[in-house]
ChimeraX commands (.cxc) that place a marker at each C-alpha (Angstrom):
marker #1 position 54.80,12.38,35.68 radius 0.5
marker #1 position 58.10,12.64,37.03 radius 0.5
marker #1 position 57.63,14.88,39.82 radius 0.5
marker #1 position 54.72,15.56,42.28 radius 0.5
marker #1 position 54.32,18.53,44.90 radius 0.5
marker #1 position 52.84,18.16,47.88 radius 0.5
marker #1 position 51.57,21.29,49.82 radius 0.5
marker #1 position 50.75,20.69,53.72 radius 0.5
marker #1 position 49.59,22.82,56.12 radius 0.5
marker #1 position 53.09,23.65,58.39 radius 0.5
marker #1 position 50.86,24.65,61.67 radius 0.5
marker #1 position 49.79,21.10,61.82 radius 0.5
marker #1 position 51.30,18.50,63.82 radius 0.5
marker #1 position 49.66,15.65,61.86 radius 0.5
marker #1 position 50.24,17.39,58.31 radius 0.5
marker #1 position 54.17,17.28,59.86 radius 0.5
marker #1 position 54.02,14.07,60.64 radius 0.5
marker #1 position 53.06,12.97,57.68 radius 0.5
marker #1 position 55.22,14.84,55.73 radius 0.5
marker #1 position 58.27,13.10,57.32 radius 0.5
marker #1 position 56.69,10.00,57.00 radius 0.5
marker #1 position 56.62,10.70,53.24 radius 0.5
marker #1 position 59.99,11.62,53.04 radius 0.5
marker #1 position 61.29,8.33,54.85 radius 0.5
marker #1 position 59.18,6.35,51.78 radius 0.5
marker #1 position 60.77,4.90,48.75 radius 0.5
marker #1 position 59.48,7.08,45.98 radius 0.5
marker #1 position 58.64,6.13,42.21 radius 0.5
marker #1 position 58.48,10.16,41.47 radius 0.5
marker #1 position 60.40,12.91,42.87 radius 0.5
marker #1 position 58.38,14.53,45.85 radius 0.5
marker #1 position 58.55,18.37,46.34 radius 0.5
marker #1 position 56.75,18.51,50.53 radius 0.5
marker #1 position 55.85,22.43,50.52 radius 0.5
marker #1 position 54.50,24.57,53.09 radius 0.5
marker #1 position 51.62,25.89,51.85 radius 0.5
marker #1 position 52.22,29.38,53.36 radius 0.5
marker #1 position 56.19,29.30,52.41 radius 0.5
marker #1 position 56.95,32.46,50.19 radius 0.5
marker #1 position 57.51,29.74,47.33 radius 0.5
marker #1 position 54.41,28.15,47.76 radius 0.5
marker #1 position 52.42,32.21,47.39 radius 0.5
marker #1 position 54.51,32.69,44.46 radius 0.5
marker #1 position 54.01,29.38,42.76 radius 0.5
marker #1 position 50.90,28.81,43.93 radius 0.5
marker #1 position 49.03,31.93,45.11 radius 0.5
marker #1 position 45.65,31.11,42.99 radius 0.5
marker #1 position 44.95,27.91,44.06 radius 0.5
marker #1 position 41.54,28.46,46.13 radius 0.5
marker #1 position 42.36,25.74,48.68 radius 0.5
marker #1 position 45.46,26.36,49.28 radius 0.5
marker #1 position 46.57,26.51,53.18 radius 0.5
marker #1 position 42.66,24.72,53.43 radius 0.5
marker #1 position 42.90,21.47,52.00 radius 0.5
marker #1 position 45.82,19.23,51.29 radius 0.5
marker #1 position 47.07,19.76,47.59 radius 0.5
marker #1 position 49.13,17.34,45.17 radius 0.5
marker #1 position 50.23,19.33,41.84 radius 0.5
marker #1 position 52.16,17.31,39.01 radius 0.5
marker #1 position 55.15,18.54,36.88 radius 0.5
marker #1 position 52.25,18.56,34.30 radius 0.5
marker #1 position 50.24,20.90,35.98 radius 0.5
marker #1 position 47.44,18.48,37.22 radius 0.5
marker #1 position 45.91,19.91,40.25 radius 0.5
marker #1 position 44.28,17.50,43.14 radius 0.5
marker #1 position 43.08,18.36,46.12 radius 0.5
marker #1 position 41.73,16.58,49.38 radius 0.5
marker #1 position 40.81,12.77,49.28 radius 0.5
marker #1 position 42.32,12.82,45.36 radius 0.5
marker #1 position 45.85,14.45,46.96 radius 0.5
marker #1 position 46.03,11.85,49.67 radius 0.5
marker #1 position 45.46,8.95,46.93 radius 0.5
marker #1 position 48.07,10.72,44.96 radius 0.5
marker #1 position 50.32,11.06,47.18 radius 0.5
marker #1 position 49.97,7.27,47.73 radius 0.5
marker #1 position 50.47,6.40,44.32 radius 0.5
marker #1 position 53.80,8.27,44.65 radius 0.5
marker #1 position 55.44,5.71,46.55 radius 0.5
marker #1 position 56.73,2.68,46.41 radius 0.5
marker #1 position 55.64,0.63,48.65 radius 0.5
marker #1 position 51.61,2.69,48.84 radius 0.5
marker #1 position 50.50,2.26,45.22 radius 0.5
marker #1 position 49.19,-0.74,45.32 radius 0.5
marker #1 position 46.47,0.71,48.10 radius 0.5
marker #1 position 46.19,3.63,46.37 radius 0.5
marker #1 position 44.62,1.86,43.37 radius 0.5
marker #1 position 42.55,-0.20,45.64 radius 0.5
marker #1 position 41.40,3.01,47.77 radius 0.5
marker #1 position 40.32,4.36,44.43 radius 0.5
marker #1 position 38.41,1.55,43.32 radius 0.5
marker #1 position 34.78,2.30,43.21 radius 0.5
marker #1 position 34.04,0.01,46.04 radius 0.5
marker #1 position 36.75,1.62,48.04 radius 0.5
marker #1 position 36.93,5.38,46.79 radius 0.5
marker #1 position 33.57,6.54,49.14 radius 0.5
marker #1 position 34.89,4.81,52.25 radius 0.5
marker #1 position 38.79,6.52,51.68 radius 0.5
marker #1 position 37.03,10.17,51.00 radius 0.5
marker #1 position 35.21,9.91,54.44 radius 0.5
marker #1 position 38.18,9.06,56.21 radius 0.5
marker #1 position 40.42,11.51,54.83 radius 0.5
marker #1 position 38.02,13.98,55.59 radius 0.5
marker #1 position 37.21,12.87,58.93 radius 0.5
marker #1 position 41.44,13.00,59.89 radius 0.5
marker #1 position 41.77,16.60,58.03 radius 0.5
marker #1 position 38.83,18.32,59.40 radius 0.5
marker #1 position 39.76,16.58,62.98 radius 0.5
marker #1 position 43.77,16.51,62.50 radius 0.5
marker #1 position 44.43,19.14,65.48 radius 0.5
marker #1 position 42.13,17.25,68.14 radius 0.5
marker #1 position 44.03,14.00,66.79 radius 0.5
marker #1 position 47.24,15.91,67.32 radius 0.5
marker #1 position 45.82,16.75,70.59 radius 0.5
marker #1 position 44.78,13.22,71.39 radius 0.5
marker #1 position 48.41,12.14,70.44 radius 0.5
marker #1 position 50.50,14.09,72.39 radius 0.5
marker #1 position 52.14,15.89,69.17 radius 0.5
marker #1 position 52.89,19.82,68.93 radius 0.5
marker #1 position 54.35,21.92,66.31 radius 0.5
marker #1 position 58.06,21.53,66.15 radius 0.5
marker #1 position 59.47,23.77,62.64 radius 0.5
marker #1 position 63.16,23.00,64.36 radius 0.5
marker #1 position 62.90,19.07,64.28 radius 0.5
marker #1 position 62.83,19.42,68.31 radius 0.5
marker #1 position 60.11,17.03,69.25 radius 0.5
marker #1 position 59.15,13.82,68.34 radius 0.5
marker #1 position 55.89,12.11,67.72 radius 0.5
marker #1 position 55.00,9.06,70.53 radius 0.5
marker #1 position 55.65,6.31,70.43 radius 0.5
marker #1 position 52.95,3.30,70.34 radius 0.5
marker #1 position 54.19,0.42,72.97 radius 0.5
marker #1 position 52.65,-2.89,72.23 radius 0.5
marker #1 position 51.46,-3.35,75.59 radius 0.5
marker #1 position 51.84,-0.02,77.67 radius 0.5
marker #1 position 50.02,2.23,74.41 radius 0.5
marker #1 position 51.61,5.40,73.44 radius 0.5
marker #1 position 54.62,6.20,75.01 radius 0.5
marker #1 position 55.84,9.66,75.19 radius 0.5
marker #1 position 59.83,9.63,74.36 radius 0.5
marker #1 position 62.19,11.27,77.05 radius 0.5
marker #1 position 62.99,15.31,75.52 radius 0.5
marker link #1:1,2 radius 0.2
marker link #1:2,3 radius 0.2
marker link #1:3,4 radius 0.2
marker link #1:4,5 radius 0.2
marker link #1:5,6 radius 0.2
marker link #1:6,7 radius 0.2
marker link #1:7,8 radius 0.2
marker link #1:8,9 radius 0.2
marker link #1:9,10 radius 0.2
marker link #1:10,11 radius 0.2
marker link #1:11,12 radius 0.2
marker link #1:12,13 radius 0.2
marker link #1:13,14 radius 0.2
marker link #1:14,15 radius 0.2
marker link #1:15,16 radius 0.2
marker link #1:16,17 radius 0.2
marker link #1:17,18 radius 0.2
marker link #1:18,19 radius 0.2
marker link #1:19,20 radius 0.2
marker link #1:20,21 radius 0.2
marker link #1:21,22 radius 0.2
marker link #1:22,23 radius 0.2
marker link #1:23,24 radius 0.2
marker link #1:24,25 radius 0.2
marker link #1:25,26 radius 0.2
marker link #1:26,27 radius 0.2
marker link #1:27,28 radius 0.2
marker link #1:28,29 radius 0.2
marker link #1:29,30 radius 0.2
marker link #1:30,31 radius 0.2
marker link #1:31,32 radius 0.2
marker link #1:32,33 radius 0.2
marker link #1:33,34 radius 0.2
marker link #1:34,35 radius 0.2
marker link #1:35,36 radius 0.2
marker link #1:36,37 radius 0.2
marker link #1:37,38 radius 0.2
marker link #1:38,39 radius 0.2
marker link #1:39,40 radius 0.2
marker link #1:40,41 radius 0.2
marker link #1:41,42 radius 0.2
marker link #1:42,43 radius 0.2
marker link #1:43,44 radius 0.2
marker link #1:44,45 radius 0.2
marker link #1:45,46 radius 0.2
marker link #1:46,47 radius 0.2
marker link #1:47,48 radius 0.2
marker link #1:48,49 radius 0.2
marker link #1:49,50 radius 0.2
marker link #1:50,51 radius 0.2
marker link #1:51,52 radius 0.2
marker link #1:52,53 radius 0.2
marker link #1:53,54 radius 0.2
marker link #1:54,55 radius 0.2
marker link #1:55,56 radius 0.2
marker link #1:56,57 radius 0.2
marker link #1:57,58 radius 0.2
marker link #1:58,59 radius 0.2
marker link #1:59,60 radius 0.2
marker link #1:60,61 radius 0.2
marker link #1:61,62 radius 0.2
marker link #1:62,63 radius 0.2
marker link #1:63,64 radius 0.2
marker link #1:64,65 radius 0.2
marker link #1:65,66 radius 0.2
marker link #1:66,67 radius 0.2
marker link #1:67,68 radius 0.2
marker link #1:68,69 radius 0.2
marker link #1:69,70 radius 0.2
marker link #1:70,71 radius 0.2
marker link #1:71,72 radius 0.2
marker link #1:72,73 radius 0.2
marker link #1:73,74 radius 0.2
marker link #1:74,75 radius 0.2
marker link #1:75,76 radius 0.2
marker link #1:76,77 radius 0.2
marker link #1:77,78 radius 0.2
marker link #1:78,79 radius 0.2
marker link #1:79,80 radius 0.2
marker link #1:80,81 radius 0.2
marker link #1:81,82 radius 0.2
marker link #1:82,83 radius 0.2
marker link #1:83,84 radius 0.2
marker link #1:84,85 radius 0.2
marker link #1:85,86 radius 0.2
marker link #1:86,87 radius 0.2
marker link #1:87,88 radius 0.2
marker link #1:88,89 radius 0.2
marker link #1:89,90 radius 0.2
marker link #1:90,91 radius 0.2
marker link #1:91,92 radius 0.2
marker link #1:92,93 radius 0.2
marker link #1:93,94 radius 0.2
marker link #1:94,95 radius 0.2
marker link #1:95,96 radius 0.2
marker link #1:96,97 radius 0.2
marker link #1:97,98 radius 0.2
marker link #1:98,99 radius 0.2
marker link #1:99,100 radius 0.2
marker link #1:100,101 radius 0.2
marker link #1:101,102 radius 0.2
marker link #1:102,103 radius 0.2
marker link #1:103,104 radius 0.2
marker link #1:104,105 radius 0.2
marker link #1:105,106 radius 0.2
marker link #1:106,107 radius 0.2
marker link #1:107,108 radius 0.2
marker link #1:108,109 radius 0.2
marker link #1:109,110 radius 0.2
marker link #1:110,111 radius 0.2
marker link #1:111,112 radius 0.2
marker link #1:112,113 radius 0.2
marker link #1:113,114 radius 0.2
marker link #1:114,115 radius 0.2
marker link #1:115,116 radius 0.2
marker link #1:116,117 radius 0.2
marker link #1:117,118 radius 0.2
marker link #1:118,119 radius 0.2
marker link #1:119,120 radius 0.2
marker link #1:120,121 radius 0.2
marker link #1:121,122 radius 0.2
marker link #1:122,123 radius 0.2
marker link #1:123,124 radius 0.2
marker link #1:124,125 radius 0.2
marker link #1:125,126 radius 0.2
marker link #1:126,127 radius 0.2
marker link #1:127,128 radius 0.2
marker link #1:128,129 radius 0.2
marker link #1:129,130 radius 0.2
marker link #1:130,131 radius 0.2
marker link #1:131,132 radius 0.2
marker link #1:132,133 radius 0.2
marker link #1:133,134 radius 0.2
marker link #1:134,135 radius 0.2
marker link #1:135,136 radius 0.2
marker link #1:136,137 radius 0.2
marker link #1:137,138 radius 0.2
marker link #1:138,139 radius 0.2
marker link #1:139,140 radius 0.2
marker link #1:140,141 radius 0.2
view
C-alpha cells in the first residue's frame, strides 16, 4: 500500500482535530484526509454504506475499513503509531481498542463540548490547551 484515504466527518470538532493531528505525523504512506461529504468524496465514494457515519480508511488497493479497523489503520500509517497499532490489534488488546473507539465516536460532540472545541472549516480557532497545573487552558482569539 502506498497510499491510504482517510474520510472524517467535517461537522466534527474532534474528527478535525484529529485530522490535523494526522497531518502533523510523519507518515510511512501517503495520507489522502477527505471530508466525507466533499463532492469528491460522493463521487469517489458515494456507495460506501457508512460513509458520513463511521470513520473510513480506503487503500490505493481498494481495501475498505471502517470504525475501530480505520482508526488502527490509520495508526499503522504513521511513523511514529505503528508500533501501537500492532499492539492495539493484538488479540489481548483488539476488544479493549474497539470499545474505546466507539465510546469517543459515538460521544465525540459531547467530548467536543466538554473541551471547549467548535467547528472552525477556516482554520480560525484553535483547540485548548492542557496546562500542567491550571488544566485546559483556552488560548486568547
Amino acid at each position: 500500500m502506498r497510499r491510504l484515504t482517510v474520510l472524517y466527518d467535517p461537522a466534527c470538532a474532534v474528527c478535525i482535530r484529529c485530522r490535523d493531528w494526522m497531518r502533523a505525523q510523519p507518515a510511512f504512506v501517503e495520507l489522502e484526509l477527505l471530508a466525507c461529504s466533499s463532492a469528491d468524496a460522493q463521487k469517489r465514494y458515494g456507495v460506501l454504506l457508512w460513509r458520513g457515519q463511521e470513520l473510513v480508511a480506503i487503500s490505493d488497493e481498494e481495501h475498505v475499513w471502517k470504525g475501530s479497523d480505520a482508526f488502527l489503520m490509520c495508526l499503522w500509517a504513521l511513523k511514529d503509531w505503528r508500533e501501537w497499532s500492532y499492539r492495539l490489534a493484538s488479540p489481548q488488546l483488539a476488544p479493549l481498542a474497539e470499545r474505546f473507539f466507539h465510546a469517543l465516536s459515538t460521544r465525540r460532540q459531547h467530548i467536543a463540548t466538554l473541551l471547549g472545541w467548535q467547528v472552525c472549516e477556516d482554520g480560525s480557532c484553535t483547540a485548548p490547551v492542557a496546562h500542567p497545573y491550571r488544566g485546559v487552558v483556552h488560548p486568547p482569539r
